[in-house]
Backbone as CSV, one residue per row, in Angstrom:
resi,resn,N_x,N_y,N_z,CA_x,CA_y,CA_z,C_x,C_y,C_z
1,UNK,-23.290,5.461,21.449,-22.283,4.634,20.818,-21.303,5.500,20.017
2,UNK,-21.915,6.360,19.083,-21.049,7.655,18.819,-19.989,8.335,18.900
3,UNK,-20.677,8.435,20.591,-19.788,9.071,21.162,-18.782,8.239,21.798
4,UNK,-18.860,7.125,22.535,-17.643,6.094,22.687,-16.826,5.951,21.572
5,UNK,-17.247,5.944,20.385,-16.162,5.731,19.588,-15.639,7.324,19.105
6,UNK,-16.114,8.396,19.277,-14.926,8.992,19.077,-13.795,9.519,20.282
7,UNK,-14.876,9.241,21.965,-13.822,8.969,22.833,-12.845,8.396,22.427
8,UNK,-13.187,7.220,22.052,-11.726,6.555,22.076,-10.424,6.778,20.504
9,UNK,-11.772,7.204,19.551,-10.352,8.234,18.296,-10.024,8.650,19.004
10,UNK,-10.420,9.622,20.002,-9.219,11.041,20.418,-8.021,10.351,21.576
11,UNK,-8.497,9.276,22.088,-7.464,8.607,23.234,-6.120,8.326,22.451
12,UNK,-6.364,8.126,21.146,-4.923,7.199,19.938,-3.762,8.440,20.077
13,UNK,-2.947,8.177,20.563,-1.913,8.830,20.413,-1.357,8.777,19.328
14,UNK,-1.784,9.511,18.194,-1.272,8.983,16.876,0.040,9.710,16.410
15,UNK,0.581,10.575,17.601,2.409,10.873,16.969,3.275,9.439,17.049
16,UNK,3.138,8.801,18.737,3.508,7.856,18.959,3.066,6.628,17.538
17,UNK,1.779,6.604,17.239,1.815,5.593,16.182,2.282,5.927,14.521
18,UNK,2.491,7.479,14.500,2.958,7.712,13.410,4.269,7.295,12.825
19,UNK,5.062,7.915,14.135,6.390,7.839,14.567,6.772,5.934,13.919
20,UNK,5.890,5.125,14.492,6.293,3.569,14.899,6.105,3.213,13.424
21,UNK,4.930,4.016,12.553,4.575,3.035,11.238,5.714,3.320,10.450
22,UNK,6.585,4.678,10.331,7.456,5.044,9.517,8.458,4.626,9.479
23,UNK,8.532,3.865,10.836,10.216,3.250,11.239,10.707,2.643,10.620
24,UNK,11.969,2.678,10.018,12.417,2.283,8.762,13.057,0.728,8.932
25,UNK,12.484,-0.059,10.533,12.769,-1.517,10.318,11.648,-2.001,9.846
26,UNK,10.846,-1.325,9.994,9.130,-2.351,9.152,9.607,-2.333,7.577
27,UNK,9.890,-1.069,7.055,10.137,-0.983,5.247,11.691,-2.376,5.191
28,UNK,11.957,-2.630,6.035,12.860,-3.494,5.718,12.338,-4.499,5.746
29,UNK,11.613,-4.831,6.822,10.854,-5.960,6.683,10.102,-5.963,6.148
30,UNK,9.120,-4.687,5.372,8.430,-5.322,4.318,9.022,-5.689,2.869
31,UNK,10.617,-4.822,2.533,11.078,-5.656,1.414,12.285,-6.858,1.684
32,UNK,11.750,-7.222,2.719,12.686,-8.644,2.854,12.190,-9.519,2.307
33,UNK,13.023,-10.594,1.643,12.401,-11.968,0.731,11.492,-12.170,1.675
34,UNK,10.938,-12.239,3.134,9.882,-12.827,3.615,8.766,-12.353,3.925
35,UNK,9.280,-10.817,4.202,8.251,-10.139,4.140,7.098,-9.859,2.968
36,UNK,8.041,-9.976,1.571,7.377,-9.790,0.499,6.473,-11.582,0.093
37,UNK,7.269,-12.402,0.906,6.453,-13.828,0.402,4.825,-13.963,1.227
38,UNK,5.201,-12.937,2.743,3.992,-13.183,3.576,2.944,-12.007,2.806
39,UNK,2.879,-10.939,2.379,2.301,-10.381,1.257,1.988,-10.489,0.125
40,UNK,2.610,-11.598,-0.903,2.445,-12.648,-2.001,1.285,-13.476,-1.395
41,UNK,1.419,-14.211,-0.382,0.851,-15.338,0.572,-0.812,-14.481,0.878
42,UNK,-0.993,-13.748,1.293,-2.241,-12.822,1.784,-2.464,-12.528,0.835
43,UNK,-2.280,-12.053,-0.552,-2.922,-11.682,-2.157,-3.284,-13.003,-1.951
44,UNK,-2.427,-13.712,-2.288,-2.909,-14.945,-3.006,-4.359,-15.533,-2.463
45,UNK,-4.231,-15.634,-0.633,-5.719,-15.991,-0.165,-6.725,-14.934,-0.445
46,UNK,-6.134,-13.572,-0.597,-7.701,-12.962,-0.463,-8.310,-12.981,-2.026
47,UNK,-7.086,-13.511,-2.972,-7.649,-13.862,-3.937,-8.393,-15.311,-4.058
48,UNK,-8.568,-16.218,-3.262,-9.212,-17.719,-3.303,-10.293,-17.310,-2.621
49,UNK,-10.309,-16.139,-1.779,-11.351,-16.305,-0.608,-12.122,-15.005,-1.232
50,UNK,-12.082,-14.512,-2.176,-12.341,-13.178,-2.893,-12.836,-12.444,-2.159
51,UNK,-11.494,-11.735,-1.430,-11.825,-10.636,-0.642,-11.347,-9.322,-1.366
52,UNK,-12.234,-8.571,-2.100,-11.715,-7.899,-2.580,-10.653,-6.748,-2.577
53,UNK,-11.727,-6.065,-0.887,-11.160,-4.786,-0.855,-9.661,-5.296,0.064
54,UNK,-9.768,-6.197,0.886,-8.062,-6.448,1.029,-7.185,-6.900,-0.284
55,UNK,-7.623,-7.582,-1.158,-6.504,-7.635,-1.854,-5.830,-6.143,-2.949
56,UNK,-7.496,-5.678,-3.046,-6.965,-4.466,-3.367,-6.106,-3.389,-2.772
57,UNK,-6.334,-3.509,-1.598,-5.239,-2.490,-0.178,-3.526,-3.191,-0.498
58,UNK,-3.663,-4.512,-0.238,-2.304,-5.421,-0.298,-1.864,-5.114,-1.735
59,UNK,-2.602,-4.915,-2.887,-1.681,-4.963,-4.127,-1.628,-3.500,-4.156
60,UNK,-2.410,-2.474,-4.076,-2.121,-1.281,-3.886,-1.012,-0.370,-3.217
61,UNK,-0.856,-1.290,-2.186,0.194,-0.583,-1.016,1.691,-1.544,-1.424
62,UNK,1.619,-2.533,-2.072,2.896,-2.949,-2.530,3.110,-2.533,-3.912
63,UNK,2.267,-1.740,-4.653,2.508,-0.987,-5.846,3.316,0.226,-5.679
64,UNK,2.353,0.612,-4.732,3.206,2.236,-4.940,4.247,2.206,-3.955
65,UNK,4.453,0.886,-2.981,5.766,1.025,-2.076,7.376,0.747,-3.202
66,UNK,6.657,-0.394,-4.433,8.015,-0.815,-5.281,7.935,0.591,-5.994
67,UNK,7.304,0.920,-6.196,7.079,2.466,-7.218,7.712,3.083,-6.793
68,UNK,7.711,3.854,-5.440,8.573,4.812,-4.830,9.881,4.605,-4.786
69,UNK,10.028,3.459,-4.507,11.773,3.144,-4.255,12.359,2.904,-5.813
70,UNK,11.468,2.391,-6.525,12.212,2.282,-7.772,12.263,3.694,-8.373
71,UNK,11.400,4.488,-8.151,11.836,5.621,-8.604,12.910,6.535,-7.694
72,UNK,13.063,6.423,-6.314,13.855,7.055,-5.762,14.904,6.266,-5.954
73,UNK,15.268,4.960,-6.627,16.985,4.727,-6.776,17.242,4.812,-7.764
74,UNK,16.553,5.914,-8.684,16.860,5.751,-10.386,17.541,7.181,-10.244
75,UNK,18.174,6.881,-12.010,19.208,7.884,-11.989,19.373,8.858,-12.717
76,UNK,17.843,8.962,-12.890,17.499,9.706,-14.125,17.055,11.209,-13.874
77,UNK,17.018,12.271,-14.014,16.655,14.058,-13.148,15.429,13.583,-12.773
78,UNK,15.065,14.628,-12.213,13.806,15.065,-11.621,12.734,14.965,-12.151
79,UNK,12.560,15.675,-13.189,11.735,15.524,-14.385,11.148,13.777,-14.635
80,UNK,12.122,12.988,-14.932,12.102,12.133,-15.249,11.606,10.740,-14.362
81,UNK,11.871,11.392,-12.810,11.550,10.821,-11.887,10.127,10.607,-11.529
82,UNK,9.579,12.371,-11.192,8.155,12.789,-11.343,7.477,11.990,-12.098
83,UNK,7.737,11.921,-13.568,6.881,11.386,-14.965,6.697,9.912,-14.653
84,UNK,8.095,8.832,-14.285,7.357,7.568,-14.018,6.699,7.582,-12.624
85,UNK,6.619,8.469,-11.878,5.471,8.111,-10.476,4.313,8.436,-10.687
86,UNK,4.356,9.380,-11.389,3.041,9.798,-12.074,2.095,8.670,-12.509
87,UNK,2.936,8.546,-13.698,2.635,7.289,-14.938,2.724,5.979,-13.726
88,UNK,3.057,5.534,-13.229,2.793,4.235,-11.808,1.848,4.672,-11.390
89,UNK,1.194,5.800,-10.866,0.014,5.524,-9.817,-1.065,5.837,-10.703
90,UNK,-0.553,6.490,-11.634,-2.040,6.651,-12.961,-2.642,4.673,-13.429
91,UNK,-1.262,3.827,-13.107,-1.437,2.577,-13.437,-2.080,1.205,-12.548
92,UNK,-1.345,2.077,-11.083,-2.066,1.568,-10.187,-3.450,1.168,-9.703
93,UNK,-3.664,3.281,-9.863,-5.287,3.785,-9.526,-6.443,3.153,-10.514
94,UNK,-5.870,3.332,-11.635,-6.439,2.470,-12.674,-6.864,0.777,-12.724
95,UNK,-5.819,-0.101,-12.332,-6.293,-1.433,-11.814,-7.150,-1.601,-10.562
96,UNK,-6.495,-0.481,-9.952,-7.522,-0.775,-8.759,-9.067,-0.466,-8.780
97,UNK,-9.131,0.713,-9.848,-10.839,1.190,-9.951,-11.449,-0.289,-11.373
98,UNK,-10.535,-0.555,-12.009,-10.634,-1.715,-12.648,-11.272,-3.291,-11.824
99,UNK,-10.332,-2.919,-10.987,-11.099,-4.563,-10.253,-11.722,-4.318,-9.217
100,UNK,-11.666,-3.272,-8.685,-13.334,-2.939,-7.265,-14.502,-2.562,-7.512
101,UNK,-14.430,-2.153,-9.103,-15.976,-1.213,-9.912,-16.339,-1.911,-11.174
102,UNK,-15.029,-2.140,-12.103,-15.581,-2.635,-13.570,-15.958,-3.965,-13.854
103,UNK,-14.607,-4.796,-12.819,-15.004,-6.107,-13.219,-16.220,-6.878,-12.485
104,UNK,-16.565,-7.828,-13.369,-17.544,-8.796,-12.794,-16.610,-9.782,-12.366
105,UNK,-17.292,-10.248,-10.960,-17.336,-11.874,-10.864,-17.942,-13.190,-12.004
C-alpha cells in the first residue's frame, strides 16, 4: 500500500500544479466579495460542525493572505513593512496554537 501511494506522489506533476495554484485569477477570486463570502460561509460551518483543523487552515490562510497584501500595498520602507508581517504571523501563529492546543471545548 506504501508503495502505491508513493507511486502515485511521484506521478503529480507538481510544476504544472504549482504553476495553476499561483495563477493570479484564483487570488482574485479569492479576494472577490464572493470569494471572501464562500470562505466566511466554510469558517462559519466548520465552526457549527467543530471542525477544527479546517477552520484553522481557512482562518489561517485568509490571515496571512490579507497580511501580505496589506503589507505589500503599504507605504511605509522596508523596515516597517518586515515589522508588521512579522508582528501578523507572530499573531496569527499564536491564535492558531491558541485554538488547536490551549483551548477547551
Amino acid at each position: 500500500m506504501f508503495d502505491r501511494l508513493t507511486d502515485l506522489w511521484n506521478q503529480i506533476d507538481w510544476g504544472s500544479l504549482l504553476k495553476y495554484v499561483t495563477n493570479e485569477r484564483i487570488m482574485a477570486a479569492l479576494t472577490h466579495p464572493y470569494g471572501l463570502a464562500a470562505i466566511g460561509v466554510l469558517m462559519l460551518l466548520s465552526l457549527f460542525m467543530k471542525w477544527r483543523i479546517t477552520f484553522a487552515v481557512l482562518a489561517g490562510g485568509a490571515a496571512v493572505a490579507f497580511l501580505g497584501r496589506y503589507v505589500t500595498a503599504g507605504e511605509g520602507g522596508p523596515n516597517r513593512q518586515m515589522f508588521l508581517f512579522a508582528g501578523g504571523a507572530i499573531a496569527v501563529g499564536a491564535f492558531l496554537i491558541y485554538y488547536l492546543f490551549i483551548r477547551e471545548d
